[in-house]
N, C-alpha and C positions, 0 to 999 in steps of 0.2 A: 282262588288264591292267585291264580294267574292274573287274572284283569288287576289283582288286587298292588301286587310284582308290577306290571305295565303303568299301572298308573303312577306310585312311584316314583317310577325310572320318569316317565315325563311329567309331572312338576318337577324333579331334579333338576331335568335339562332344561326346565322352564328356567329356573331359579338361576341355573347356571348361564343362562344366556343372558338373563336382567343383571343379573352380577358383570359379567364381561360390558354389556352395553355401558353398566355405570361406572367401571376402572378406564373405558374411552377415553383418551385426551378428548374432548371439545369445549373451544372457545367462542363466542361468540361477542359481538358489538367490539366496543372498543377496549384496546389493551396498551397501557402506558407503562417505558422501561425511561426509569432516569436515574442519572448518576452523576455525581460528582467528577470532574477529572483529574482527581486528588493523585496523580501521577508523575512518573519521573521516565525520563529517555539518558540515555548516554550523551545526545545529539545536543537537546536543548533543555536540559535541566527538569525543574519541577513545573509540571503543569497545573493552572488554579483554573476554573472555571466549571461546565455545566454540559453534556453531553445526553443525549438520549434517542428514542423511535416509539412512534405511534401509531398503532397498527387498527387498522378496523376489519374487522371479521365477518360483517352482514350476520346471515345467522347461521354461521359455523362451516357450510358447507364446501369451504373453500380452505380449511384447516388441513396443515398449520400453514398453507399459504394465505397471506392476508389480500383482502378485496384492494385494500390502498395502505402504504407506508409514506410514514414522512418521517427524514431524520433529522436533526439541527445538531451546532454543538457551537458551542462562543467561551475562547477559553485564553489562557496567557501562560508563558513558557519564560523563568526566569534568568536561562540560564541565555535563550538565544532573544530574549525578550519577544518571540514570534508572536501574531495576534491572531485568531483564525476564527473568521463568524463563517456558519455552512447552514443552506438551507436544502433538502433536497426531496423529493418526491417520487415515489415508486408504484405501479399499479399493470396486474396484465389482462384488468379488468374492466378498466374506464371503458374504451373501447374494445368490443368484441373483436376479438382475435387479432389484438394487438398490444404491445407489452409499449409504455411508455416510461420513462427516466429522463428526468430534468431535476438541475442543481444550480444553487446561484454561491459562489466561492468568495470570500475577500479574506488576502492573508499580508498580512507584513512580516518582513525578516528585518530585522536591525542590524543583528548580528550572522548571517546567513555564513553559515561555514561553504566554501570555494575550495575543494580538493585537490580543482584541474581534472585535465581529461585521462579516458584511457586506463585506468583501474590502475595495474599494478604497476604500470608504465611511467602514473606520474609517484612520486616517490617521497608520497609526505612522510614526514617523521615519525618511527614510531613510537609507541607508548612513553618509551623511557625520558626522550627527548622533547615531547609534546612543550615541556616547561622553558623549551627555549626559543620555540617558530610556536607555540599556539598561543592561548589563552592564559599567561604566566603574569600572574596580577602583582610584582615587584616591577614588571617592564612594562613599554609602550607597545610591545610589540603582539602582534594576532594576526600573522600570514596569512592564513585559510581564512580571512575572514573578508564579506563584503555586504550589501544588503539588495536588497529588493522586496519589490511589492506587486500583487496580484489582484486581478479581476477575473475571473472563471467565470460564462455563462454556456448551461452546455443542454442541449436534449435531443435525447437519441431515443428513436421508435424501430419497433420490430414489429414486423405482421407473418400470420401464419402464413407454410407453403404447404407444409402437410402436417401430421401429426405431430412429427419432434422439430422437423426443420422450420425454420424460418426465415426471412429476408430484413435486413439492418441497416437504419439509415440514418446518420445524424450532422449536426451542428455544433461545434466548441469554437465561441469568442474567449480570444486571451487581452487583457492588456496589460502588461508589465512597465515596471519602474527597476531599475537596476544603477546601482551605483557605488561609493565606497560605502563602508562602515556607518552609521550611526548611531553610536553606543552613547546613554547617558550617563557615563564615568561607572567606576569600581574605585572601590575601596582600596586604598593601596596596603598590603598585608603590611602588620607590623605601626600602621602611621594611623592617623587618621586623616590623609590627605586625601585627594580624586584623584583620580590620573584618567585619562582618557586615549585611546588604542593609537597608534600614529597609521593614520589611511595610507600612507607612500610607503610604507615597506610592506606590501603584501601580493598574494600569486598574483591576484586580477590586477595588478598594476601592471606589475613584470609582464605577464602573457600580453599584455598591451606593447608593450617598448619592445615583444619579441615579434610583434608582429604576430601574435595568436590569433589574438581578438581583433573586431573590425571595428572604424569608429562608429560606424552605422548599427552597431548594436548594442553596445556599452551601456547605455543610455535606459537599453529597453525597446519596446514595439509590442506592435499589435501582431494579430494572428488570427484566420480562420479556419479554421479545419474542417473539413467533407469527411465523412468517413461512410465505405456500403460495404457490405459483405452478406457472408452466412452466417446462421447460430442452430447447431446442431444440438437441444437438449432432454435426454431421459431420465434427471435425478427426480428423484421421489419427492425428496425436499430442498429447496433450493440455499436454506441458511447452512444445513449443514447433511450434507446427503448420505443416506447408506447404501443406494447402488446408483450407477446411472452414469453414463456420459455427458462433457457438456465440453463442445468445442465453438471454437471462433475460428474465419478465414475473413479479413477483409483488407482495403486499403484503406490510410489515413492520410490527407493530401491538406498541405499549408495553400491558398488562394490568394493570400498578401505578399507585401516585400518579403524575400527569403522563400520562393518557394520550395517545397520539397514533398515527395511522395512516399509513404512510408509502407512493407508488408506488415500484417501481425496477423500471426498463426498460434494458437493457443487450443493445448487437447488435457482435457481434467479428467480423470476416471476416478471410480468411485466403486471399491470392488467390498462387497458384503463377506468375512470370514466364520465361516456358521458355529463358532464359540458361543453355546446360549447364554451369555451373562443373566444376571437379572435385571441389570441396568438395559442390557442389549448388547447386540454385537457389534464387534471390532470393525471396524473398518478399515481399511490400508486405502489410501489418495496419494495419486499424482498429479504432477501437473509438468507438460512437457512447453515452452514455449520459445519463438523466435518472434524480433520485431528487427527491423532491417530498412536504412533506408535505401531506397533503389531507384530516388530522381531527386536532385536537386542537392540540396545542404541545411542541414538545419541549423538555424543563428541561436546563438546563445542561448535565448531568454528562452526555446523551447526545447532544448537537448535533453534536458531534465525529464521529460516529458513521456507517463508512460501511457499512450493514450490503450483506452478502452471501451467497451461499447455500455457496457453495465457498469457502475460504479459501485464499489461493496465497501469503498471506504472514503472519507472527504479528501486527501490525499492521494496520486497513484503516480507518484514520480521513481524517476530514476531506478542503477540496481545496487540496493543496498536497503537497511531498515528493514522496516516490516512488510514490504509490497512485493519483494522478489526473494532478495538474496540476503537470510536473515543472519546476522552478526556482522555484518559490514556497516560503516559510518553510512548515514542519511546521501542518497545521491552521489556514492565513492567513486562509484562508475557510469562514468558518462561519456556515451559513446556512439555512432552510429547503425552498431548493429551489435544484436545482443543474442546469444540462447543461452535457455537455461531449463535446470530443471529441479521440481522442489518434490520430499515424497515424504511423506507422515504416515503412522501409525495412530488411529481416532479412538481410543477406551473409554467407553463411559464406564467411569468406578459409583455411581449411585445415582439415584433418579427418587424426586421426594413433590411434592405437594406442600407450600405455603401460603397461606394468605391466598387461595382460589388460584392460586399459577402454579404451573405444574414447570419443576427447578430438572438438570442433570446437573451432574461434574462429572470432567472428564479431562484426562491428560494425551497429549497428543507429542511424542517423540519425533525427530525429525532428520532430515539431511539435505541439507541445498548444493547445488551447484552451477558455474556456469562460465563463457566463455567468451570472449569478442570474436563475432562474427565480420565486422567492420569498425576500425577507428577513425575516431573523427582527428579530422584535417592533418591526418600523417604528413602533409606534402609541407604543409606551413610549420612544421616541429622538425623536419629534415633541412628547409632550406634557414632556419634559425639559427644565429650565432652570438655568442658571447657579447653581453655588453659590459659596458664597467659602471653605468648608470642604476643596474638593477639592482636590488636587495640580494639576490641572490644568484647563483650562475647556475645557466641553462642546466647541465651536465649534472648540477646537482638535485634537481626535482626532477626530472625526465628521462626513462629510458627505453627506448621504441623495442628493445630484443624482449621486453615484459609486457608487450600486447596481446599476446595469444596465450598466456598462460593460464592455467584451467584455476578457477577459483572456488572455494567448497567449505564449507561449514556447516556444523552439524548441534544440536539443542532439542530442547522440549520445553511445551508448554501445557497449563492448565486454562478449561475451559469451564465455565458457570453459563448456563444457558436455562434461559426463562422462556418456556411455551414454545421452542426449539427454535424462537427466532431471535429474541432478543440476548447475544453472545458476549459477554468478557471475557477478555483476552491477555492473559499474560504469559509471555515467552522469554526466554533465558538461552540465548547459542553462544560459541564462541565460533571464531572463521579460521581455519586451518592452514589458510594462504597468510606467510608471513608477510609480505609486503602490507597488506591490506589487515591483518591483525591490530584490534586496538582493545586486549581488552576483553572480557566479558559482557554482552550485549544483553540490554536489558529492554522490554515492548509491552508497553501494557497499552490496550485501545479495544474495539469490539472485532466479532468475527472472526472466522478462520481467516486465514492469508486467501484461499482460493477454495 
């Protein structure tokens, strides 16, 4: 009876081990996510186009980190008529004990909303008023408004030092086109006339007559950036982690006209809360970060500029949107030296199997914050005075006692994640700093923010 008992109990655990092996995530060969970017921003209207990642898996053992990623995305923005083709490639496989990323970028703004510098400082209009300095389709008038166009070629390699650490080194060519407005008319409400925006009444004109801007940049320029540091990382998973650290220390250094040398310190935790869901557990993430420049001056055309070593999105500008400081307009805050810091609660509410890919949902609550460590060209907005020339007076967009002011907003989002790497993203904040209030902020794209 006894051998009869033992034996039993081990096909049970037999059973029960085949059972466990076959509830495993594993992926193997290639896996493709594509989507439509049947989407909408506050910033630039509805997005039309095509967005996705292609992941190859070898034979699984490398789950759910993939052997090689490519992302692309080619898509159109009705409201800022923006254009953006992205090709980019990820692997920390190609070469043994080395993590390579490279991206080729081209983006047009037509309609490129211009905020001005210095966050709460410069003093665009808020919501109520928008209808009489913004985009008010009865007038000519679109102050925040100017254009530009981009060239990004960028690739950055890491190699190991020791198990988590590792050493960071890369290359980002920029070429920009910068100029007024290029709108191809609106509708004027009420008519069925065109009307078209008038380029002479807007910030980037004014900042020119006020002596902000230089003529040497207006225009546009080139740019290379060096960038070396360290990359400290222990997350489990890298799309979307349940415990682990992952920091950056390096410098970022301009080599063209306009040099400038920039720090960027960035500390991500990723702390596990032992709630067994069935989905899994909670996670709590932070992210503490400071970037600061501390030689030279950064010109125009790269102030925007949030450089990084990994790219987790085709975009990574400015502090505002969806890259830093969520419920603020696209690029609000621009400025020489930034911290900030974002913290989320990560729930997955169900985890399912379709079609061979294995799906979660999951909402993540949130609260951002952040502060000017350094404004740009305080010395040229001090020695500025009144013209009778400009659209508007000085005094009235700019006020330097709102440079240091702590800025903070707070929202939550939902996540849909396929095979734990392939992520949508939609998030909903509102910003709690009046000055900088516009509004309930709307983000839908891939991936967590960090």
């Amino acid at each position: 009876m006894k051998k009869f008992l033992v034996s039993v109990l081990a096909l049970a655990m037999t059973f029960s081990a085949l059972a466990q092996e076959e509830e495993k995530e594993m992926k193997k060969g290639w896996s493709f996510g594509l989507l439509p970017t049947a989407t909408y921003s506050v910033d630039n209207g509805f997005q039309a186009g095509a967005f996705g990642d292609v992941y190859y898996y070898g034979d699984g053992n490398t789950y759910p980190d993939p052997l090689h990623k490519i992302s692309w995305e080619a898509s159109y923005f009705t409201k800022s008529q923006r254009m953006r083709l992205y090709l980019a490639y990820d692997s920390k496989y190609l070469i043994p004990n080395m993590r390579i990323n490279a991206s080729v970028t081209y983006m047009t703004d037509p309609l490129y909303s211009f905020w001005g510098f210095n966050g709460g400082a410069s003093l665009a209009h808020l919501p109520d008023t928008y209808d009489t300095y913004w985009t008010n389709k009865n007038t000519d008038i679109n102050y925040y408004g100017m254009s530009r166009k981009m060239l990004r070629i960028l690739a950055n390699i890491q190699g190991r030092i020791t198990d988590n650490l590792n050493w960071a080194a890369g290359v980002n060519f920029w070429h920009w086109g910068l100029g007024d407005m290029q709108d191809k008319g609106y509708a004027k409400q009420g008519t069925d006339q065109k009307g078209y925006y008038n380029k002479e009444n807007t910030l980037f004109k004014d900042y020119q007559k006020w002596g902000i801007l230089k003529a040497d940049e207006v225009n546009g320029g080139n740019a290379l950036e060096i960038n070396a540091g360290l990359v400290y990382d222990t997350r489990d998973i890298e799309a979307a982690p349940n415990h682990g650290i992952w920091a950056e220390a390096y410098l970022n250094g301009n080599i063209l006209t306009h040099k400038y040398l920039k720090a960027c310190v960035y500390f991500r935790h990723y702390v596990d809360i032992p709630i067994h869901l069935p989905a899994g557990d909670p996670v709590f993430a932070y992210r503490l970060a400071w970037q600061h420049t501390i030689a030279g001056e950064t010109p125009l055309y790269m102030i925007q500029n949030n450089p990084l070593l990994v790219q987790r999105n085709m975009i990574s500008e400015g502090f505002g949107s969806s890259n830093t400081i969520r419920g603020l307009r696209e690029n609000r805050i621009l400025t020489e030296g930034m911290a900030w810091a974002n913290t989320e609660l990560r729930i997955k509410l169900v985890k399912f199997t379709l079609f061979n890919q294995y799906f979660y949902i999951a909402v993540n609550p949130f609260f951002d914050a952040g502060i000017i460590t350094k404004p740009y060209r305080a010395a040229a907005f001090a020695a500025a005075v009144e013209r009778p020339d400009t659209f508007m007076k000085l005094s009235e967009v700019y006020d330097a006692t709102k440079v240091g002011d702590i800025v903070y907003s707070g929202g939550a989002g939902l996540k849909i994640a396929m095979n734990q790497n392939f992520i949508v993203s939609v998030e909903l904040a509102k910003c709690f700093y009046k000055p900088l209030d516009a509004g309930m902020w709307l983000g839908i794209g891939i991936n967590y923010q960090f």
